[in-house]
N, C-alpha and C positions, 0 to 999 in steps of 0.2 A: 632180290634186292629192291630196295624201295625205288620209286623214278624220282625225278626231278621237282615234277609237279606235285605229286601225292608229298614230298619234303615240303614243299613250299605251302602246299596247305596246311599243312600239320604247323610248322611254326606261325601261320597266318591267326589259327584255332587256339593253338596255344595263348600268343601274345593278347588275344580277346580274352581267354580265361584269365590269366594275370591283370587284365585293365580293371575287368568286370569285379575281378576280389577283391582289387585292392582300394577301389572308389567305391565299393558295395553298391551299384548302380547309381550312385548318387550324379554321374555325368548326365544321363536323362532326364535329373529332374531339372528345371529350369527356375530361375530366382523369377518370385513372381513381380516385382516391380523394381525397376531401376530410378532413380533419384536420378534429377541434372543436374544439381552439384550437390559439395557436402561440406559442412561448416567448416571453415579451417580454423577461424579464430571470430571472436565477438567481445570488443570493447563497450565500456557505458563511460561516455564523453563528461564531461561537466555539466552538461545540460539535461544530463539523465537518460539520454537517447542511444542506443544502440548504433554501431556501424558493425557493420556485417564486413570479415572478409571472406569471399568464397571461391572454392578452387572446384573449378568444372571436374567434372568424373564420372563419366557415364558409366562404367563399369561397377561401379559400387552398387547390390544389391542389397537393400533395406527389406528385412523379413516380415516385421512390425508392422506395415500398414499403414506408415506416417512418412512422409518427408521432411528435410533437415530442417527445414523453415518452419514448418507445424514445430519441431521438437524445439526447436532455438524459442519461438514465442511463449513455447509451455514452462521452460526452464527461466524464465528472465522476464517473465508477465508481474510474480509477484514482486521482484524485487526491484520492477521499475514502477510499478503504482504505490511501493512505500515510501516515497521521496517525505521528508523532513518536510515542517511548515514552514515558508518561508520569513522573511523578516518582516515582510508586510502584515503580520497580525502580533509581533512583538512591539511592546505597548510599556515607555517607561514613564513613569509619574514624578515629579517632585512636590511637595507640598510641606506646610510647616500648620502649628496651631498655637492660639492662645489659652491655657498654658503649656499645656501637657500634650504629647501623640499617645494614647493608651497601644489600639491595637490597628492592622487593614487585611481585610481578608479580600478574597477575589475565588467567587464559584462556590462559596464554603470552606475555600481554602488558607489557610492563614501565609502570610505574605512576610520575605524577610524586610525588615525596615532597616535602611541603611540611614545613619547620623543618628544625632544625639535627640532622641525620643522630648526632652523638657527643656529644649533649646529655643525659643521660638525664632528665633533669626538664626538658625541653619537650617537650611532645607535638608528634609528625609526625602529618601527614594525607594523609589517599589521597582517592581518588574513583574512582566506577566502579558500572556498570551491570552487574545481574546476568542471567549466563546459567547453565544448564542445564548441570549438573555440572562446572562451569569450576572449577581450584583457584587459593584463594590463597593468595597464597606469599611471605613474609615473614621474610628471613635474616640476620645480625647477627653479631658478634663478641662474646665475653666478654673483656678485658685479665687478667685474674686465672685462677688455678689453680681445680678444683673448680667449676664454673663451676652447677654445682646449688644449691649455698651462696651462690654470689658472683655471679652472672651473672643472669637476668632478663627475659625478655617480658610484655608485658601490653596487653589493647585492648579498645576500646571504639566499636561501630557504632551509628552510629543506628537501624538497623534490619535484620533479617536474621541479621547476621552474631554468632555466639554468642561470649560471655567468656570461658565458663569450659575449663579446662584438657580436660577430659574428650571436647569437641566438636576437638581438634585433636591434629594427630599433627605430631611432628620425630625431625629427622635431623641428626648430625652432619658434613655436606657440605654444601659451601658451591659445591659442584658441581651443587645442587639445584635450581636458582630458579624453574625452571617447574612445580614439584611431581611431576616423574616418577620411576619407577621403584619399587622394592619396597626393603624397608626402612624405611620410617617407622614412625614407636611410639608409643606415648601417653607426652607429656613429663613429665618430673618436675618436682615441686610446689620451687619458689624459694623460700629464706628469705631473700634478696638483701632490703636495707633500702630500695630503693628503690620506688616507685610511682607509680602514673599520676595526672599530674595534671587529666586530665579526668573521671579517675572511680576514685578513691583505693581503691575497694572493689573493682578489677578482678582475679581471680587471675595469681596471676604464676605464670611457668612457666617451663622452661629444655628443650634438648633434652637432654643431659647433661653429663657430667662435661667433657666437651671443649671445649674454647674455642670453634669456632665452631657455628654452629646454622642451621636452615631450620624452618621453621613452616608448616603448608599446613590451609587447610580449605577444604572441597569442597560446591560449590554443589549442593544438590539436585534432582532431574529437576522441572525446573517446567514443563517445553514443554506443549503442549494434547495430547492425545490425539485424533484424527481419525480416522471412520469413511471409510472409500473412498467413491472417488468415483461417483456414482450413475450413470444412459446419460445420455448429450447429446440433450439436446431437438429439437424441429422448428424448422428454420432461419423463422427471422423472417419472409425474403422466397422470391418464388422464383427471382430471377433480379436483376443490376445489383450483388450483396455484402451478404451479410446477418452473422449472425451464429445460434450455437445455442449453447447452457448447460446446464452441468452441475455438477452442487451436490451437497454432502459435508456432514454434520452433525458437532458434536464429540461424543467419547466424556466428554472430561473438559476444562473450562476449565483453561488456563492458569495459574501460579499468579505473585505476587510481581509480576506487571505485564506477565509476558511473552506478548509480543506472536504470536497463534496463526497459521497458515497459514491462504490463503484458504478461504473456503468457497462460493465462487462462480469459474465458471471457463468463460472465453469463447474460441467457434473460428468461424476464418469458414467461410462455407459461399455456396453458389450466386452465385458469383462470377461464372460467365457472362455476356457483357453481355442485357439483355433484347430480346426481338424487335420488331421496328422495323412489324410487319406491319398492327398496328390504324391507325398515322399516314398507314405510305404505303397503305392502303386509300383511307383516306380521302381525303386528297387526290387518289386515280385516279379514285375516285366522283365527287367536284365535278368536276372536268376532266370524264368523261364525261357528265355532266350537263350543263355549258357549253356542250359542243359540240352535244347534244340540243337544248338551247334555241336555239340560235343559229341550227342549221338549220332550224326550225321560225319562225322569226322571218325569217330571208329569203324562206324559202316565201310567207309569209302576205304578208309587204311586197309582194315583185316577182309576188304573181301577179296 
């Protein structure tokens, strides 16, 4: 009959075989890095900026190579550097002409014109976002002869964009609408009786003597000025998809709202998948261990 002890071994032996089978030695192997906390939740406020709420958990092991922070700024990097152009480079114009508004483009692009295009006392209106030396362009008919005397542009931006005669150059072609080519001139000063009625003190001006005209002024270099790009950094991870950065300061801000190129700039790196070698160790150790114990455990029983 068996003894007490030689029982108590035996279910000792056993209840190791059952652990062993049923974790597949996976209890040995150890999570290779613990995180100190793990994202619970991430808002983007009004101001575009992240608040982070984080709930500590040291027990959470992260396989990957990355902590939640790394993953939180990887996932919300791009969609916090595509913020919308603010209002500060939204640019509305009104203007009227003597007689006719033909057409206003801005960048090459044609612009809708709000009011009655052959009104001269209602002001037309534009709209439009400024870019970095984009011209605008602004072309009309005069009906009358002498068109310096009789004829008439005049305008008025909320911001930006300049009144007076001296800041714009025209051409007698009506061939012009996107502001290209050579030939433009500083236009002559209008005695035309007409005026703008959104800002009666706006200088009137005309291209010349010819009946039709184009009008063009030219956005100035507002883009950011950017130093080069500095070396890429050490990849995050070393193995499983990581990422490395590389970062640029500016020389000179942006001006009038425009919006500057990144200064932060991401590459993947160590993309290989990771080695498999610490897991299946470990499980060949419990297995050879299982079977160590097991023969040692029949020994002792049936001798």
């Amino acid at each position: 009959m068996m003894s007490t002890s030689r029982a108590l071994f035996l279910l000792s032996g056993l209840l190791l075989f059952f652990h062993l089978t049923l974790t597949d030695g996976a209890s040995v192997v150890r999570s290779a890095k613990k995180p100190a906390a793990v994202l619970q939740k991430a808002e983007v406020n009004a101001k575009g900026s992240v608040a982070l709420n984080l709930q500590e958990e040291a027990s959470l092991a992260i396989e990957t190579g990355k902590n939640d922070t790394a993953m939180l700024h990887e996932k919300y990097a791009s969609s916090l550097s595509e913020s919308s152009n603010s209002d500060t480079d939204a640019v509305n114009c009104k203007f009227t002409m003597d007689n006719s508004v033909d057409s206003a483009s801005y960048g090459g692009q044609n612009l809708q014109i709000k009011g009655a295009k052959d009104n001269i006392w209602e002001d037309k209106s534009i709209d439009f976002h400024v870019k970095s030396k984009a011209y605008l362009v602004i072309c009309g008919t005069n009906w009358e002869g002498n068109s310096c005397q009789t004829g008439g542009f005049a305008i008025t931006c909320n911001k930006h964009v300049p009144s007076n005669r001296g800041a714009w150059q025209a051409i007698s072609d009506m061939n012009r609408k996107n502001g290209e080519g050579s030939g433009w001139h500083t236009p002559c000063a209008s005695s035309s009786g007409f005026f703008l009625p959104a800002n009666p003190g706006a200088e009137k001006m005309f291209a010349s003597s010819a009946n039709p005209a184009c009008f063009r002024w030219q956005t100035p270099d507002i883009d950011c000025v950017m130093h080069d790009w500095g070396a890429w950094g050490e990849c995050s991870v070393v193995c499983g998809g990581g990422n490395q950065v590389r970062k640029r300061g500016k020389k000179s801000p942006g001006k009038w709202g425009a919006t500057c190129p990144d200064t932060e700039e991401k590459n993947n790196c160590s993309t290989q998948a990771c080695p498999q070698s610490a897991a299946r160790g470990g499980v060949a150790l419990s297995k050879m261990v299982l079977i160590y114990l097991t023969a040692i455990l029949c020994l002792y029983v049936f001798a």
